[in-house]
C-alpha positions in Angstrom: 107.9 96.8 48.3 105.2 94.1 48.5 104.1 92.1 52.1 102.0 88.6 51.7 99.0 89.1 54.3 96.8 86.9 52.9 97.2 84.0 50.1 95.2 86.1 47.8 97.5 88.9 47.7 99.2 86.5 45.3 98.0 85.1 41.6 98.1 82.1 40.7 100.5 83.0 38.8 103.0 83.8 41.7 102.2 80.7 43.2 103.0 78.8 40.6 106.0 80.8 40.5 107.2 80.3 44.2 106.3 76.7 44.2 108.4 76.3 40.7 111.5 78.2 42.8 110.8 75.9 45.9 111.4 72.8 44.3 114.6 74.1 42.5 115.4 74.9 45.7 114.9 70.9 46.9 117.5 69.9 43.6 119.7 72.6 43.9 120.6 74.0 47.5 123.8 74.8 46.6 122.8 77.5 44.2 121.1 79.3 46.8 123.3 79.1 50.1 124.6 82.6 49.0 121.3 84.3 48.1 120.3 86.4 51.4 124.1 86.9 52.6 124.2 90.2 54.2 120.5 90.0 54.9 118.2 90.0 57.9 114.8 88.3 58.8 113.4 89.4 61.8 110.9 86.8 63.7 108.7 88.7 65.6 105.8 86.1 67.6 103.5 87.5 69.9 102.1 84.3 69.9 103.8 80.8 70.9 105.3 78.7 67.6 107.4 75.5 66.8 107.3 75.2 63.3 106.5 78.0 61.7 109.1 80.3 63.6 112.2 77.6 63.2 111.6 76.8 59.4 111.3 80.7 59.0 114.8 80.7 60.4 116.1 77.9 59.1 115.3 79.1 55.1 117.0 82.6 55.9 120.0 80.6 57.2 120.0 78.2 54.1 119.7 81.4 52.5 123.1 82.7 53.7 121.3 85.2 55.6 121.0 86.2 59.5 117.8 86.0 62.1 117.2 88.1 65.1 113.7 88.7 66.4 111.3 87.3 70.0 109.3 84.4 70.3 107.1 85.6 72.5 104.8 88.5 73.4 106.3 88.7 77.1 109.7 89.0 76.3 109.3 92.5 74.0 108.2 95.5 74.4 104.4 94.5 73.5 104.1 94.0 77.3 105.0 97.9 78.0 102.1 98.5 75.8 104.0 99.3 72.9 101.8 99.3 69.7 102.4 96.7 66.7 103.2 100.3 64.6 105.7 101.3 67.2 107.4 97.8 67.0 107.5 97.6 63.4 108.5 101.2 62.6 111.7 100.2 64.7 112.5 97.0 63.7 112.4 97.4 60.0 116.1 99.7 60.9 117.5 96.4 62.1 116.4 93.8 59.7 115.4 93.7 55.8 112.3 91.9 56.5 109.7 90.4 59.2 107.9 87.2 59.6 105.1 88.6 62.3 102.8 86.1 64.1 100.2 87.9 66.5 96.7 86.4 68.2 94.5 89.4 66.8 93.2 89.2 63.2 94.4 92.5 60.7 97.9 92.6 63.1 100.1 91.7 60.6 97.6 93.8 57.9 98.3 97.0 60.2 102.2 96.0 61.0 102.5 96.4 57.0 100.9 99.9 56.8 104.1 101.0 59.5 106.9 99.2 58.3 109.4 100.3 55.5 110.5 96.7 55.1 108.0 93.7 53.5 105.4 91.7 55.9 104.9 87.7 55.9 102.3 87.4 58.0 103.0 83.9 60.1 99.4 83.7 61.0 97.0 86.0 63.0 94.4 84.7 65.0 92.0 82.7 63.7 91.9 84.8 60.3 95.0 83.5 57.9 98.1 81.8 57.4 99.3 82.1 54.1 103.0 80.7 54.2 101.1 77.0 55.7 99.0 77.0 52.6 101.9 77.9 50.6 103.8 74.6 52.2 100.3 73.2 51.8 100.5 73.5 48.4 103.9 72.9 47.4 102.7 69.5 49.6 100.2 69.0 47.2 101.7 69.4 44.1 104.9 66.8 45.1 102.4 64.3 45.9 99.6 64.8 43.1 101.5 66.5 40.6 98.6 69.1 39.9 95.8 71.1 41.9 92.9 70.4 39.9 90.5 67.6 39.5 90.5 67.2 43.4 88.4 66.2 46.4 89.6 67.6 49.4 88.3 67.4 53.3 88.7 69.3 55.3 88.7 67.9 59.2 88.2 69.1 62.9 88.2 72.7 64.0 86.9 74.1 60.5 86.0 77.7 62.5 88.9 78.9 63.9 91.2 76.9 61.9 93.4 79.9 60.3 94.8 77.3 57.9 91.2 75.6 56.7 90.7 79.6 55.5 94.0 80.3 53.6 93.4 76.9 51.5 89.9 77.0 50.6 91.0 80.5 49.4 94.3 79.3 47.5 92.4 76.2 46.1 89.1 77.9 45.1 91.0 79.3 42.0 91.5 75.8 40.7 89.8 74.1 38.5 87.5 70.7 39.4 87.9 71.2 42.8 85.3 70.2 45.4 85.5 70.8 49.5 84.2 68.3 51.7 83.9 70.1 55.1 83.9 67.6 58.0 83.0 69.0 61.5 80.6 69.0 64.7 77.8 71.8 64.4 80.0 74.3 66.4 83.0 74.2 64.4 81.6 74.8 61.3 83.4 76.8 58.6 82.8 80.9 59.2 79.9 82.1 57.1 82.3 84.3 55.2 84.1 81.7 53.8 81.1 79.5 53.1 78.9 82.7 51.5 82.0 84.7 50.3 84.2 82.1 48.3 82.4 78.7 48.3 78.7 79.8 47.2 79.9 82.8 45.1 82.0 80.7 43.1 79.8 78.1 43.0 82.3 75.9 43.9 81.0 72.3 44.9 80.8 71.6 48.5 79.4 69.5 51.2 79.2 69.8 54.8 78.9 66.6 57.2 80.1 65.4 60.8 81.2 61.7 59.4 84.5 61.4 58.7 84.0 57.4 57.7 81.3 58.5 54.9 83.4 61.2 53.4 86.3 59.0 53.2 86.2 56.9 50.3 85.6 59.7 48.1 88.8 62.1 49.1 92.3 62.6 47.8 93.2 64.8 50.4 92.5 65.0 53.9 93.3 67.9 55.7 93.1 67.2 59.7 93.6 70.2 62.0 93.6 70.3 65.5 90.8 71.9 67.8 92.5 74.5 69.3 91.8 75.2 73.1 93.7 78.5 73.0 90.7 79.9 70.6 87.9 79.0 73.2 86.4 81.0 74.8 85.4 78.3 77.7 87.4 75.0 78.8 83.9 72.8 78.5 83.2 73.4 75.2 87.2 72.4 74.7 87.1 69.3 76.4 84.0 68.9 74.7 84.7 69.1 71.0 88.3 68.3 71.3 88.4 64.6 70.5 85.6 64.8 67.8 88.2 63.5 65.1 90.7 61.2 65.7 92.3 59.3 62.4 93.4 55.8 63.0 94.4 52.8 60.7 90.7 51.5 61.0 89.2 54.7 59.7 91.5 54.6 56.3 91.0 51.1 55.3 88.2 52.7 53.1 90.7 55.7 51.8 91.9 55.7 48.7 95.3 53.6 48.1 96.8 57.2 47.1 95.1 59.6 49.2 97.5 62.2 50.9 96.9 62.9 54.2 98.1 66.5 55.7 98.2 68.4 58.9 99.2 71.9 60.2 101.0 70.4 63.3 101.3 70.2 66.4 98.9 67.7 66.7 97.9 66.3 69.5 95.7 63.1 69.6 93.8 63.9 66.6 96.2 61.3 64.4 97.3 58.4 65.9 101.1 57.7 66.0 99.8 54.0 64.1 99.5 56.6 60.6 103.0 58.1 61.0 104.5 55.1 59.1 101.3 54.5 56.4 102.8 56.0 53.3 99.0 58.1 53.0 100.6 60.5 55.5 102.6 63.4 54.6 102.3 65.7 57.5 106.2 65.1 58.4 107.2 66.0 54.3 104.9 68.7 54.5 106.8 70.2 57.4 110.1 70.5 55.8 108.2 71.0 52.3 106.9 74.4 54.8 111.6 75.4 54.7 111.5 75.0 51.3 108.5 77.1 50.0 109.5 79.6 53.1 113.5 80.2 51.3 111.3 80.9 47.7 108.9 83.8 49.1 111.7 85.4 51.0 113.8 85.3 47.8 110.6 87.0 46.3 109.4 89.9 48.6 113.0 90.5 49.1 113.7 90.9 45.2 116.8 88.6 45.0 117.4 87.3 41.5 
């Protein structure tokens, strides 16, 4: 029985793999409608989600397959005190697997030491969110066709920004790929992931607070939100939170085929002008985010 905790639990091998299922997934929905009949996901949020909880029970239910689960840590039994073990030592005799959001980093990490069911792990904290850079990626590869050969920014909240840390890890195995890590002073990328992956690798990078300079040279930009409900104090929110804000004016020196991406929600950090520029994928990477969702559940679940 395997979990997915963090992007690198997986090859590249794998990914390539669950990408390759994802998009026969796209062609041939039909095939699959059967796949997880008899089968149960179990959503379990302590922490508030849109997307990521809906297209993890939308891809069971495309899969044939059921949902049950909370979407919030007040309406379990986390607010009796009960311990992430305790909750996932029971729910794994209701459902076949769990999709586990939480606010603290190593949750879903300890929820897989307890369960006798497999882990996703829907993103904890500020630490990881491997099934976005799995949608991230299947983004990616529809647009561009490949991962290598890349420059990609990264924008906004580079610090806390769970997502920012899943794909530098995912597209650090890559070949040709350089970072361009666009932030103010305080939201720069963790030291970890800067020492750790970036440096050790010797992966080219560059760090820099202008978005307009960086711009010409990227074929991805990766905006992300900064993320009050990870400060610490409201000034330093108010603050930093409009640092980045992507209009038409700032892409007129973007390349013609640059893909832009975003986590979502966002919240004025793209203005509704770029929805209809053909640059922005945010909305495709959403549903791409169903698609990729349906292939790792196939996978940890060991359905043929």
């Amino acid at each position: 029985m395997r979990s997915l905790i963090d992007i690198l639990d997986l090859s590249t091998q794998e990914i390539d793999e669950l990408l390759a299922t994802a998009q026969d997934i796209i062609l041939n929905p039909q095939k699959y409608s059967e796949k997880c009949r008899g089968k149960k996901l179990a959503t379990l949020f302590f922490e508030p989600s849109t997307r990521t909880r809906l297209s993890f029970e939308a891809a069971m239910y495309e899969l044939g397959g059921n949902v049950l689960g909370f979407s919030e840590a007040a309406s379990s039994s986390a607010s009796k005190g009960e311990s992430v073990a305790d909750t996932v030592r029971v729910v794994s005799c209701y459902a076949d697997i769990i999709a586990m959001r939480h606010p603290k980093e190593g949750a879903p990490l300890v929820a897989s030491m307890y369960a006798s069911v497999p882990i996703i792990n829907a993103g904890d904290g500020g630490h990881n969110h491997p099934t976005q850079t799995l949608t991230d990626l299947l983004t990616i590869k529809r647009e561009k066709g490949k991962f290598d050969h890349l420059t990609i920014g990264l924008c906004g909240d580079l610090k806390f920004g769970r997502t920012v840390h899943s794909l530098i890890g995912a597209l650090s195995r890559y070949h040709n790929i350089k970072f361009i890590l666009i932030s103010p002073d305080e939201l720069k990328i963790p030291d970890y992931i800067r020492n750790d992956i970036l440096i050790k690798k010797a992966i080219p990078f560059e760090e820099t607070s202008s978005l307009e300079e960086a711009m010409p040279q990227l074929d991805i930009l990766y905006m992300t939100r900064v993320q009050r409900e990870r400060f610490f104090n409201e000034a330093d929110y108010i603050r930093l939170k409009d640092s980045y804000i992507l209009n038409p004016e700032k892409l007129r020196s973007a390349k013609k085929d640059m893909c832009i991406l975003h986590p979502l929600p966002r919240v004025n950090e793209i203005t509704t002008a770029v929805d209809d520029d053909p640059r922005a994928c945010y909305f495709r990477q959403a549903l791409n985010g169903k698609y990729v969702r349906m292939a790792l559940i196939l996978k940890l679940l060991e359905v043929k």
